[in-house]
N, C-alpha and C positions, 0 to 999 in steps of 0.2 A: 642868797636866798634861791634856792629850788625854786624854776619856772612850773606852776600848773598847768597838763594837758589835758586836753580832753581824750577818753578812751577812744576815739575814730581817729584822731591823730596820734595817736599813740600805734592801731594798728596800720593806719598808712604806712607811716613812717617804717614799724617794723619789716613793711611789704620792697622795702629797701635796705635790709639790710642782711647776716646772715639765715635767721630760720628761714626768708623766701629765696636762699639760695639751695638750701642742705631738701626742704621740703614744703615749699608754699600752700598745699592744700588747705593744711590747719588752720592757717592764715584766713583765708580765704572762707573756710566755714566758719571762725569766729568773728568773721567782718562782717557777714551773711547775719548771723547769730543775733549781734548788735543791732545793725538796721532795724530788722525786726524790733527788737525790745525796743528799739528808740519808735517804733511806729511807721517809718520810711518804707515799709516793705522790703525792695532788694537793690535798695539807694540809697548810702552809706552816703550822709553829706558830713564833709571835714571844711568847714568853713575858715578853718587857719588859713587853709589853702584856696580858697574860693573856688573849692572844688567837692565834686561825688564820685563814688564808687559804685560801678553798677555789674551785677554777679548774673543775674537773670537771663536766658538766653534769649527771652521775649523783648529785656529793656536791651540788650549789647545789642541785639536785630536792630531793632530801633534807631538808640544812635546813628550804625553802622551806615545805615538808610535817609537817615535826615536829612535834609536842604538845609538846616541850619548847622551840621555839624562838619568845622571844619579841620582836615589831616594836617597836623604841623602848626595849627593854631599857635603862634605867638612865638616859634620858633627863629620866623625871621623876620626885620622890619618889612613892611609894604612896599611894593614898586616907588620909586620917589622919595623914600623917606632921606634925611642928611644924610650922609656916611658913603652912602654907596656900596662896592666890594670892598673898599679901603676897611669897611667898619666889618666885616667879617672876617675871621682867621682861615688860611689855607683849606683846613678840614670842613670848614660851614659851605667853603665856596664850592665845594666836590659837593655836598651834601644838596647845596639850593638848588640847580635845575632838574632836581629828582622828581619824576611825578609825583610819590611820594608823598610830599611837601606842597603841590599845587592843589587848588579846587578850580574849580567852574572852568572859564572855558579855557585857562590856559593847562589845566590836568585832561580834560576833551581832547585839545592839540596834544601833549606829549602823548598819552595813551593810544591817540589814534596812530600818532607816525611808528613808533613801537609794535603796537599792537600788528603792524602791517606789515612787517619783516618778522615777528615773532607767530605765525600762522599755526590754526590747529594740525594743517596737512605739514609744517617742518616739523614737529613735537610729533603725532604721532609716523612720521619717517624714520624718528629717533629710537626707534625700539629696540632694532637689531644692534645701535650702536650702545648701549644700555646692556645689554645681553652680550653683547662681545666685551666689553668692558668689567663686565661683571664674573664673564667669565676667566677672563687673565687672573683676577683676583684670588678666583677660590683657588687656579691652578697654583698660585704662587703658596700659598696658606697651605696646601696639599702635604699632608706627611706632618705636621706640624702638631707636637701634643697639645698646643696652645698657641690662638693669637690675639690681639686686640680689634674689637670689634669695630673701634673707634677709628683709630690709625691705621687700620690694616684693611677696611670693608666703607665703612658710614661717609668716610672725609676723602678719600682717593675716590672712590664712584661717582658722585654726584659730579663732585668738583672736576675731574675728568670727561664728563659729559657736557658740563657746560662747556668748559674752555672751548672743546673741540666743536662744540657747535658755534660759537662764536667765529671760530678762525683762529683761535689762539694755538700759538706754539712756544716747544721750546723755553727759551728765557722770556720771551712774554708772558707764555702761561703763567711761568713760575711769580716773575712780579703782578699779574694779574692774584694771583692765592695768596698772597701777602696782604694785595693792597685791601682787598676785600673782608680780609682778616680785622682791618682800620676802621673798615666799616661796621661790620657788626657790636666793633667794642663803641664806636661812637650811638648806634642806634641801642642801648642798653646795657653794656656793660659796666659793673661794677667795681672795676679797678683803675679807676681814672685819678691815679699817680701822676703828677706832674711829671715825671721821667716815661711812664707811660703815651699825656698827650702831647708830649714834645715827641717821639718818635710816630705817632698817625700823624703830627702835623707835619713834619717830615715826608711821610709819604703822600699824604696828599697833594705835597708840593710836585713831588715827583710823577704823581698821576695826570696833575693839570700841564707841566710841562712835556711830557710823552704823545698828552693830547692835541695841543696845541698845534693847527694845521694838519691834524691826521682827519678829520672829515674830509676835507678839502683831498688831499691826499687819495683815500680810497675812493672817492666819485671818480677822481680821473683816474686811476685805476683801481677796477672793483680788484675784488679778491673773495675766495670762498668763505660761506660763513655768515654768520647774523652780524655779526659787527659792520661789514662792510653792508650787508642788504637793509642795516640801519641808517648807512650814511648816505644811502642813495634813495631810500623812501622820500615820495615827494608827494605833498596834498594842499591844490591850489596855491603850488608857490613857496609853500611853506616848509624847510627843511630840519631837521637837526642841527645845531650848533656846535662847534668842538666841544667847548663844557657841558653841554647838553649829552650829547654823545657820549663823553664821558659818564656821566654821573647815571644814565641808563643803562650803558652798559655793565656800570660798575655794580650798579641795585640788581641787573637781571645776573650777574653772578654769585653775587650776594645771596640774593633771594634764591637763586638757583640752587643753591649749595647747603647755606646755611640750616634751611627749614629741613632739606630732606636728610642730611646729617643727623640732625636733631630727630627725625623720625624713624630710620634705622635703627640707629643705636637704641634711642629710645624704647623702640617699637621692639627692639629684641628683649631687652632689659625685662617689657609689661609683659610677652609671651613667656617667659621665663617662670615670670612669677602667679600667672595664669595657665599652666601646664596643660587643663579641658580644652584651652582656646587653639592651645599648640600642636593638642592631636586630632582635635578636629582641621585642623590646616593639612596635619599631615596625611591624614585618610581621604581629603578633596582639597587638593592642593587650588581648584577651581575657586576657591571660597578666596584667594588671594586679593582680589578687589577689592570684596566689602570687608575682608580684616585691614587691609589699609586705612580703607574709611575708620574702623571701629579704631584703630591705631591712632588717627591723627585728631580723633574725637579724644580720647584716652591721654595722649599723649601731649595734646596743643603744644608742638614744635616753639610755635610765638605766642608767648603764655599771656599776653595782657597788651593794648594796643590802647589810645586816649583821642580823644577831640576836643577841639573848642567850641562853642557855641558863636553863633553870631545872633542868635536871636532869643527871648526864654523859649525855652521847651519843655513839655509835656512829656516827662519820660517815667514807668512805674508807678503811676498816679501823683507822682513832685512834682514842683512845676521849678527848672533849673535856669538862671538865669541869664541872659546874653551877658557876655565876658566871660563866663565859667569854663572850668577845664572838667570834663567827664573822663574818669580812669576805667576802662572796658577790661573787667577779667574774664578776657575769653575763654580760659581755661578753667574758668567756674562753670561760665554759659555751657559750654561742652559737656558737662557733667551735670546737668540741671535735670534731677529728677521728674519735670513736669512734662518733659518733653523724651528723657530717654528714660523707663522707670530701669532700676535697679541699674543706677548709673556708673557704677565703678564696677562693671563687671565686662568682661573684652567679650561682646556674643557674636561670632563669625557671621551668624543669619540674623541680625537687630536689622529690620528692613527701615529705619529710616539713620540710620548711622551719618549717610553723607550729610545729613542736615547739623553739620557739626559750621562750627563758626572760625576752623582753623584759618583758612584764607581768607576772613576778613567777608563782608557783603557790599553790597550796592556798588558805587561808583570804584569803588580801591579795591575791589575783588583781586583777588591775586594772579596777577598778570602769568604766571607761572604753575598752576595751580594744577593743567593737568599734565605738566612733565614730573614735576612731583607724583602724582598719582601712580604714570604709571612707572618710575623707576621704583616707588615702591610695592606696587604689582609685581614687580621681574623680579624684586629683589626675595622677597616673602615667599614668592612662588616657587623661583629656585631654590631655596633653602631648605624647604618642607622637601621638594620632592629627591633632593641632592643628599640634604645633612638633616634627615628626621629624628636622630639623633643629638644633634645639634645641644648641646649644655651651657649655660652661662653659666660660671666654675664662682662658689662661693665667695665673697670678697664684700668689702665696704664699698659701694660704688659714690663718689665723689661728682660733683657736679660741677661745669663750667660757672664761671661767675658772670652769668651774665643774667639780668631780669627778666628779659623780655623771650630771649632765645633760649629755650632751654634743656640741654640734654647732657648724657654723662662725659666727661673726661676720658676716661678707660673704662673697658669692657671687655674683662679676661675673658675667652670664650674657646668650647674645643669645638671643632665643624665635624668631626665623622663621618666625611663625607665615602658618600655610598658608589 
Protein backbone atom coordinates (compact mmCIF):
# COMPACT_ATOMS: atom_id res chain seq x y z
CA UNK A 1 0.00 0.00 0.00
CA UNK A 2 1.04 3.44 -1.22
CA UNK A 3 1.87 5.76 2.00
CA UNK A 4 -0.52 9.13 1.84
CA UNK A 5 1.37 12.54 1.87
CA UNK A 6 0.53 15.58 2.53
CA UNK A 7 1.03 18.31 -0.51
CA UNK A 8 3.72 20.38 2.01
CA UNK A 9 5.59 17.24 2.36
CA UNK A 10 5.49 16.33 -0.71
CA UNK A 11 7.03 19.93 -1.69
CA UNK A 12 9.66 19.69 1.02
CA UNK A 13 10.68 16.71 0.32
CA UNK A 14 11.02 17.60 -3.42
CA UNK A 15 13.17 20.84 -2.04
CA UNK A 16 15.65 17.84 -1.61
CA UNK A 17 15.84 16.29 -4.50
CA UNK A 18 16.56 16.82 -8.28
CA UNK A 19 14.04 19.97 -9.56
CA UNK A 20 15.83 21.97 -6.44
CA UNK A 21 18.97 21.05 -8.00
CA UNK A 22 18.47 21.77 -11.85
CA UNK A 23 16.14 25.01 -10.71
CA UNK A 24 14.58 25.64 -7.09
CA UNK A 25 12.66 28.86 -7.72
CA UNK A 26 9.51 26.91 -8.92
CA UNK A 27 9.80 25.11 -6.04
CA UNK A 28 9.71 27.67 -3.85
CA UNK A 29 6.79 29.69 -5.60
CA UNK A 30 4.74 26.76 -5.35
CA UNK A 31 5.57 26.21 -1.68
CA UNK A 32 4.72 30.13 -1.25
CA UNK A 33 1.49 29.31 -3.39
CA UNK A 34 0.36 26.48 -1.01
CA UNK A 35 0.98 28.31 2.44
CA UNK A 36 -1.24 30.78 1.19
CA UNK A 37 -4.14 28.46 -0.05
CA UNK A 38 -3.51 26.57 3.25
CA UNK A 39 -4.08 30.12 5.08
CA UNK A 40 -0.33 30.17 6.91
CA UNK A 41 0.48 33.32 4.88
CA UNK A 42 4.36 32.64 4.04
CA UNK A 43 4.72 29.68 6.66
CA UNK A 44 4.49 26.31 4.97
CA UNK A 45 4.03 24.13 8.22
CA UNK A 46 5.05 20.27 7.14
CA UNK A 47 4.22 18.68 10.49
CA UNK A 48 5.65 15.12 9.36
CA UNK A 49 8.67 16.93 10.00
CA UNK A 50 7.63 18.98 13.09
CA UNK A 51 8.71 21.61 10.98
CA UNK A 52 7.86 25.15 8.73
CA UNK A 53 9.07 26.74 5.70
CA UNK A 54 9.30 30.24 5.77
CA UNK A 55 9.92 32.29 2.06
CA UNK A 56 9.03 35.98 3.41
CA UNK A 57 11.94 38.19 3.94
CA UNK A 58 10.00 39.90 6.84
CA UNK A 59 9.51 36.21 8.59
CA UNK A 60 13.50 34.81 7.41
CA UNK A 61 14.63 38.52 9.21
CA UNK A 62 12.68 37.27 12.04
CA UNK A 63 13.95 34.01 12.61
CA UNK A 64 17.45 35.10 11.67
CA UNK A 65 17.13 37.66 14.72
CA UNK A 66 15.41 35.58 17.41
CA UNK A 67 16.62 34.74 20.90
CA UNK A 68 14.80 31.80 20.58
CA UNK A 69 16.09 30.48 17.36
CA UNK A 70 18.91 28.30 17.63
CA UNK A 71 22.08 27.47 14.45
CA UNK A 72 22.64 23.65 14.41
CA UNK A 73 19.51 23.01 16.55
CA UNK A 74 19.71 19.22 17.27
CA UNK A 75 22.57 18.71 15.21
CA UNK A 76 24.85 17.78 18.04
CA UNK A 77 24.08 16.19 21.52
CA UNK A 78 24.57 18.94 24.54
CA UNK A 79 27.64 19.57 26.45
CA UNK A 80 27.44 16.40 28.96
CA UNK A 81 25.34 14.36 27.21
CA UNK A 82 26.56 10.07 27.18
CA UNK A 83 28.77 9.41 24.31
CA UNK A 84 31.16 12.13 24.27
CA UNK A 85 33.44 12.67 21.01
CA UNK A 86 33.44 8.87 20.96
CA UNK A 87 29.77 9.26 19.78
CA UNK A 88 30.59 11.50 16.81
CA UNK A 89 32.32 10.48 13.57
CA UNK A 90 35.61 12.12 12.45
CA UNK A 91 33.72 14.58 10.19
CA UNK A 92 30.99 15.95 13.07
CA UNK A 93 34.13 16.32 15.25
CA UNK A 94 35.67 19.00 12.44
CA UNK A 95 32.27 20.31 12.12
CA UNK A 96 31.28 20.84 16.28
CA UNK A 97 33.74 23.68 17.56
CA UNK A 98 32.33 25.70 14.51
CA UNK A 99 30.75 29.00 15.55
CA UNK A 100 28.55 27.91 13.31
CA UNK A 101 26.90 25.38 15.37
CA UNK A 102 27.25 27.43 18.87
CA UNK A 103 24.62 29.95 20.21
CA UNK A 104 24.73 32.27 23.39
CA UNK A 105 27.79 32.65 24.98
CA UNK A 106 29.91 30.03 23.77
CA UNK A 107 29.21 31.44 19.80
CA UNK A 108 29.91 35.27 21.77
CA UNK A 109 33.49 33.59 22.59
CA UNK A 110 34.30 31.87 19.20
CA UNK A 111 32.98 34.92 17.25
CA UNK A 112 34.69 37.30 19.31
CA UNK A 113 38.29 35.51 19.25
CA UNK A 114 37.90 35.24 15.26
CA UNK A 115 36.34 38.08 14.71
CA UNK A 116 39.68 39.74 16.33
CA UNK A 117 42.20 38.41 13.86
CA UNK A 118 39.71 38.55 11.08
CA UNK A 119 39.62 42.66 11.23
CA UNK A 120 37.74 45.04 8.77
CA UNK A 121 41.37 47.10 8.39
CA UNK A 122 42.94 42.99 7.21
CA UNK A 123 39.82 42.50 4.52
CA UNK A 124 39.94 45.79 3.35
CA UNK A 125 44.17 45.66 2.99
CA UNK A 126 43.16 42.64 0.86
CA UNK A 127 42.21 44.57 -2.29
CA UNK A 128 45.43 44.95 -4.00
CA UNK A 129 45.86 41.26 -3.21
CA UNK A 130 42.32 40.46 -4.93
CA UNK A 131 43.32 42.59 -7.98
CA UNK A 132 46.74 41.05 -8.47
CA UNK A 133 45.24 37.80 -8.26
CA UNK A 134 42.74 38.48 -10.49
CA UNK A 135 44.80 39.86 -12.61
CA UNK A 136 47.23 36.61 -13.23
CA UNK A 137 44.00 35.01 -14.15
CA UNK A 138 42.78 37.02 -16.96
CA UNK A 139 46.51 37.08 -18.20
CA UNK A 140 46.48 33.47 -18.14
CA UNK A 141 42.87 33.16 -20.15
CA UNK A 142 44.48 36.03 -22.54
CA UNK A 143 44.42 34.81 -26.31
CA UNK A 144 42.09 32.04 -25.35
CA UNK A 145 38.76 31.69 -27.80
CA UNK A 146 37.08 30.11 -24.75
CA UNK A 147 37.54 29.49 -21.03
CA UNK A 148 35.67 28.17 -18.11
CA UNK A 149 34.39 30.56 -15.89
CA UNK A 150 34.19 28.15 -13.23
CA UNK A 151 37.57 26.59 -13.15
CA UNK A 152 39.38 29.13 -14.82
CA UNK A 153 38.05 32.64 -12.88
CA UNK A 154 35.12 31.78 -9.69
CA UNK A 155 37.25 28.67 -7.92
CA UNK A 156 41.12 29.80 -8.31
CA UNK A 157 40.31 33.65 -7.04
CA UNK A 158 38.54 33.48 -4.17
CA UNK A 159 40.18 30.23 -3.04
CA UNK A 160 43.61 31.95 -3.64
CA UNK A 161 42.71 34.85 -1.67
CA UNK A 162 41.86 33.12 1.25
CA UNK A 163 44.56 30.64 1.56
CA UNK A 164 47.00 33.44 1.17
CA UNK A 165 45.50 35.36 3.65
CA UNK A 166 45.40 32.72 6.02
CA UNK A 167 49.26 31.84 5.62
CA UNK A 168 48.70 28.93 3.65
CA UNK A 169 51.13 27.62 1.12
CA UNK A 170 52.15 25.32 -1.18
CA UNK A 171 50.83 21.60 -0.20
CA UNK A 172 49.10 23.00 2.65
CA UNK A 173 47.11 25.23 0.44
CA UNK A 174 46.51 22.52 -1.74
CA UNK A 175 45.14 20.06 1.37
CA UNK A 176 43.57 23.11 2.88
CA UNK A 177 41.07 23.31 -1.06
CA UNK A 178 40.42 19.66 -0.74
CA UNK A 179 39.56 19.50 2.83
CA UNK A 180 37.08 22.37 2.50
CA UNK A 181 35.71 20.78 -0.40
CA UNK A 182 34.47 18.01 2.72
CA UNK A 183 33.05 20.62 4.10
CA UNK A 184 30.77 22.13 1.92
CA UNK A 185 29.51 18.60 0.79
CA UNK A 186 28.75 17.82 4.55
CA UNK A 187 27.07 21.35 5.06
CA UNK A 188 24.46 20.40 1.92
CA UNK A 189 25.46 18.47 -0.47
CA UNK A 190 23.48 16.09 -2.09
CA UNK A 191 25.57 13.06 -3.08
CA UNK A 192 26.21 11.54 0.10
CA UNK A 193 27.22 8.04 -1.24
CA UNK A 194 28.57 5.94 1.18
CA UNK A 195 31.88 5.81 -0.99
CA UNK A 196 31.54 9.54 -0.88
CA UNK A 197 31.18 9.89 3.22
CA UNK A 198 33.80 7.43 3.85
CA UNK A 199 36.39 9.53 1.83
CA UNK A 200 35.20 13.45 3.95
CA UNK A 201 35.59 11.05 6.76
CA UNK A 202 38.85 10.35 5.71
CA UNK A 203 39.80 13.67 5.46
CA UNK A 204 38.61 14.96 8.41
CA UNK A 205 40.72 12.50 10.07
CA UNK A 206 43.57 13.97 8.35
CA UNK A 207 42.46 17.60 9.16
CA UNK A 208 42.13 16.87 13.00
CA UNK A 209 45.57 15.17 12.90
CA UNK A 210 47.49 18.13 10.92
CA UNK A 211 45.94 20.18 13.69
CA UNK A 212 46.67 18.68 16.59
CA UNK A 213 49.30 20.79 18.59
CA UNK A 214 49.65 23.28 15.60
CA UNK A 215 48.01 26.14 17.90
CA UNK A 216 50.40 25.38 20.41
CA UNK A 217 52.91 25.52 17.66
CA UNK A 218 52.19 29.00 15.93
CA UNK A 219 51.93 30.98 19.58
CA UNK A 220 55.44 29.98 20.14
CA UNK A 221 56.27 30.78 16.75
CA UNK A 222 53.93 33.23 14.98
CA UNK A 223 54.08 33.19 11.39
CA UNK A 224 52.35 35.48 8.68
CA UNK A 225 48.75 35.36 8.12
CA UNK A 226 45.21 34.98 9.99
CA UNK A 227 45.75 31.50 10.95
CA UNK A 228 48.46 32.07 13.03
CA UNK A 229 46.91 35.82 14.34
CA UNK A 230 44.01 33.28 15.07
CA UNK A 231 46.03 31.23 17.28
CA UNK A 232 47.54 33.84 19.18
CA UNK A 233 44.09 36.05 19.75
CA UNK A 234 43.68 36.05 23.36
CA UNK A 235 40.47 37.50 25.57
CA UNK A 236 40.61 37.27 29.27
CA UNK A 237 42.38 34.12 29.25
CA UNK A 238 40.57 32.75 26.83
CA UNK A 239 42.19 31.09 23.54
CA UNK A 240 41.42 28.95 20.66
CA UNK A 241 41.79 25.38 20.92
CA UNK A 242 43.54 23.05 18.30
CA UNK A 243 39.99 21.68 17.08
CA UNK A 244 38.73 24.91 17.47
CA UNK A 245 41.28 26.42 15.51
CA UNK A 246 40.83 23.92 13.22
CA UNK A 247 37.21 24.01 12.56
CA UNK A 248 37.36 28.00 12.16
CA UNK A 249 39.80 28.12 10.03
CA UNK A 250 38.40 25.52 8.06
CA UNK A 251 34.60 27.36 7.99
CA UNK A 252 36.52 30.85 7.26
CA UNK A 253 37.90 29.04 4.15
CA UNK A 254 35.06 27.49 3.38
CA UNK A 255 32.79 30.35 3.74
CA UNK A 256 35.60 32.22 2.19
CA UNK A 257 35.53 30.43 -1.12
CA UNK A 258 32.59 28.74 -1.39
CA UNK A 259 29.76 31.70 -1.41
CA UNK A 260 31.96 33.95 -3.53
CA UNK A 261 32.54 31.09 -6.17
CA UNK A 262 29.00 30.68 -6.17
CA UNK A 263 28.72 34.41 -6.85
CA UNK A 264 30.98 34.86 -9.75
CA UNK A 265 30.05 32.26 -11.63
CA UNK A 266 26.77 32.73 -10.68
CA UNK A 267 26.59 36.41 -11.05
CA UNK A 268 28.07 36.00 -14.55
CA UNK A 269 25.68 33.42 -15.66
CA UNK A 270 22.48 36.26 -14.27
CA UNK A 271 24.43 39.35 -16.35
CA UNK A 272 24.40 37.10 -19.27
CA UNK A 273 20.86 36.57 -19.19
CA UNK A 274 20.05 40.21 -18.08
CA UNK A 275 22.15 41.88 -21.10
CA UNK A 276 20.39 45.98 -19.88
CA UNK A 277 22.13 45.03 -16.51
CA UNK A 278 25.54 44.20 -18.39
CA UNK A 279 25.60 47.41 -20.29
CA UNK A 280 24.65 49.49 -17.84
CA UNK A 281 27.98 48.00 -15.78
CA UNK A 282 29.79 48.46 -18.73
CA UNK A 283 29.01 52.27 -19.50
CA UNK A 284 29.72 52.99 -15.36
CA UNK A 285 31.71 50.33 -14.40
CA UNK A 286 31.30 52.42 -10.89
CA UNK A 287 27.84 50.82 -10.53
CA UNK A 288 30.24 47.65 -9.58
CA UNK A 289 29.13 47.70 -5.79
CA UNK A 290 25.54 47.77 -5.90
CA UNK A 291 25.48 45.11 -9.03
CA UNK A 292 27.20 42.81 -6.44
CA UNK A 293 24.60 43.56 -4.06
CA UNK A 294 21.76 43.21 -6.76
CA UNK A 295 24.00 39.76 -7.72
CA UNK A 296 24.03 38.21 -4.28
CA UNK A 297 20.25 39.39 -3.82
CA UNK A 298 19.66 37.63 -7.37
CA UNK A 299 21.72 34.96 -6.95
CA UNK A 300 21.63 33.76 -3.01
CA UNK A 301 25.13 32.04 -3.26
CA UNK A 302 23.52 30.04 0.20
CA UNK A 303 20.20 29.26 -1.02
CA UNK A 304 18.29 28.20 2.17
CA UNK A 305 19.73 28.15 5.97
CA UNK A 306 17.26 26.49 9.15
CA UNK A 307 16.96 26.95 13.11
CA UNK A 308 15.47 25.33 15.92
CA UNK A 309 13.41 26.91 18.16
CA UNK A 310 13.85 26.78 21.85
CA UNK A 311 10.87 28.38 22.78
CA UNK A 312 7.14 28.82 20.63
CA UNK A 313 7.53 31.67 18.42
CA UNK A 314 5.58 34.09 16.70
CA UNK A 315 6.68 34.11 13.23
CA UNK A 316 4.28 35.34 9.96
CA UNK A 317 1.36 35.54 12.26
CA UNK A 318 1.83 31.29 13.30
CA UNK A 319 2.72 30.85 16.35
CA UNK A 320 5.73 27.83 15.98
CA UNK A 321 6.50 25.60 18.52
CA UNK A 322 9.56 25.11 20.90
CA UNK A 323 11.31 21.90 19.57
CA UNK A 324 10.47 22.80 15.79
CA UNK A 325 12.91 23.15 13.17
CA UNK A 326 12.26 26.45 10.80
CA UNK A 327 13.54 25.85 7.15
CA UNK A 328 14.75 29.69 6.01
CA UNK A 329 14.55 30.20 2.00
CA UNK A 330 16.61 32.70 1.82
CA UNK A 331 16.64 32.75 -1.55
CA UNK A 332 13.00 33.27 -1.62
CA UNK A 333 13.38 36.08 1.10
CA UNK A 334 15.91 37.86 -1.58
CA UNK A 335 13.35 37.99 -4.16
CA UNK A 336 10.32 38.97 -2.00
CA UNK A 337 8.39 41.35 -3.94
CA UNK A 338 7.14 43.33 -0.80
CA UNK A 339 10.44 44.57 -0.28
CA UNK A 340 12.19 44.69 -3.74
CA UNK A 341 9.06 45.25 -6.22
CA UNK A 342 9.87 43.78 -9.65
CA UNK A 343 12.04 41.31 -8.03
CA UNK A 344 13.65 39.09 -10.61
CA UNK A 345 14.93 41.93 -12.42
CA UNK A 346 19.21 42.68 -11.77
CA UNK A 347 18.58 46.96 -11.54
CA UNK A 348 22.27 48.29 -11.12
CA UNK A 349 20.62 51.53 -9.14
CA UNK A 350 17.70 49.31 -6.84
CA UNK A 351 18.90 51.63 -3.89
CA UNK A 352 18.04 49.08 -1.24
CA UNK A 353 19.60 45.91 -2.95
CA UNK A 354 22.01 45.36 0.12
CA UNK A 355 19.07 44.58 2.29
CA UNK A 356 19.20 41.11 0.66
CA UNK A 357 19.51 38.23 3.42
CA UNK A 358 22.64 36.47 1.57
CA UNK A 359 24.78 36.59 4.62
CA UNK A 360 22.37 35.57 6.88
CA UNK A 361 21.23 38.49 10.04
CA UNK A 362 21.61 39.03 13.67
CA UNK A 363 23.99 37.11 15.69
CA UNK A 364 25.60 34.50 12.44
CA UNK A 365 25.91 37.39 10.20
CA UNK A 366 28.52 36.29 8.01
CA UNK A 367 31.75 36.58 9.48
CA UNK A 368 33.10 37.07 5.82
CA UNK A 369 30.68 39.18 4.38
CA UNK A 370 32.62 41.99 3.22
CA UNK A 371 35.74 40.16 1.62
CA UNK A 372 33.02 38.74 -0.41
CA UNK A 373 31.73 42.01 -1.29
CA UNK A 374 34.53 43.40 -2.20
CA UNK A 375 36.21 40.51 -4.36
CA UNK A 376 33.11 40.64 -6.00
CA UNK A 377 33.53 44.63 -6.59
CA UNK A 378 37.06 43.85 -8.34
CA UNK A 379 35.89 41.03 -9.91
CA UNK A 380 32.55 42.78 -11.94
CA UNK A 381 34.46 45.84 -12.20
CA UNK A 382 37.25 44.41 -13.95
CA UNK A 383 35.33 42.67 -16.27
CA UNK A 384 32.94 45.48 -17.57
CA UNK A 385 35.87 47.67 -17.86
CA UNK A 386 38.58 45.00 -19.35
CA UNK A 387 36.08 42.21 -21.37
CA UNK A 388 32.72 44.64 -22.12
CA UNK A 389 32.44 42.22 -24.59
CA UNK A 390 32.55 39.51 -22.39
CA UNK A 391 29.74 36.41 -23.77
CA UNK A 392 28.70 33.56 -21.87
CA UNK A 393 28.77 31.13 -25.09
CA UNK A 394 25.39 29.10 -25.42
CA UNK A 395 25.29 25.90 -23.58
CA UNK A 396 23.02 23.72 -20.95
CA UNK A 397 24.59 25.05 -17.76
CA UNK A 398 24.39 22.22 -15.21
CA UNK A 399 24.46 22.93 -11.50
CA UNK A 400 26.64 21.57 -8.45
CA UNK A 401 24.74 19.26 -6.41
CA UNK A 402 24.51 20.71 -3.60
CA UNK A 403 21.21 22.43 -1.71
CA UNK A 404 22.28 24.78 0.15
CA UNK A 405 25.26 26.25 -1.92
CA UNK A 406 24.43 26.91 -5.15
CA UNK A 407 26.12 27.84 -8.41
CA UNK A 408 26.95 26.25 -11.85
CA UNK A 409 29.50 23.55 -12.53
CA UNK A 410 30.93 25.04 -15.85
CA UNK A 411 30.56 28.21 -17.47
CA UNK A 412 31.86 28.24 -21.12
CA UNK A 413 32.70 31.91 -21.53
CA UNK A 414 34.77 34.09 -24.27
CA UNK A 415 36.50 37.35 -22.24
CA UNK A 416 37.46 39.73 -25.16
CA UNK A 417 39.47 41.18 -23.38
CA UNK A 418 40.24 44.94 -24.45
Amino acid sequence: MTAVTSPALDLAQAMFGPEAIIDPYPLYARAQALARQQGTGDVLRVPEWNSALTFSHEAVSAVLRSPAAVSGGGFFQEEGQEGGESAYPEAMLVLKPMMLFHNGASHTRLRSLAQAAFTPRVVAGSRELVQSRLDGLLQSAAGRPEFDAVADLAVPLPVGVITEMLGLKGEDEAKFREWSGAVAELLGGSNSTPELMSLVEGQAREMRLYFRGLADELRAHPQPGLLSALAAVEDGGERLSSDELLANAVLLLAAGHETTTNLISGGLLELSRQPDAWAALVERPELAANVTEELLRLTSPVQRTGRGLSQDTQIGGQTLAAGSFVGLIVAAANRDPALFPDPHRLDPQRTNSARHLAFASGPHYCLGASLARLEGEVVFRTLAERCPDLKVLPQTVNFRPNFVLRGPLELRTTLNQA
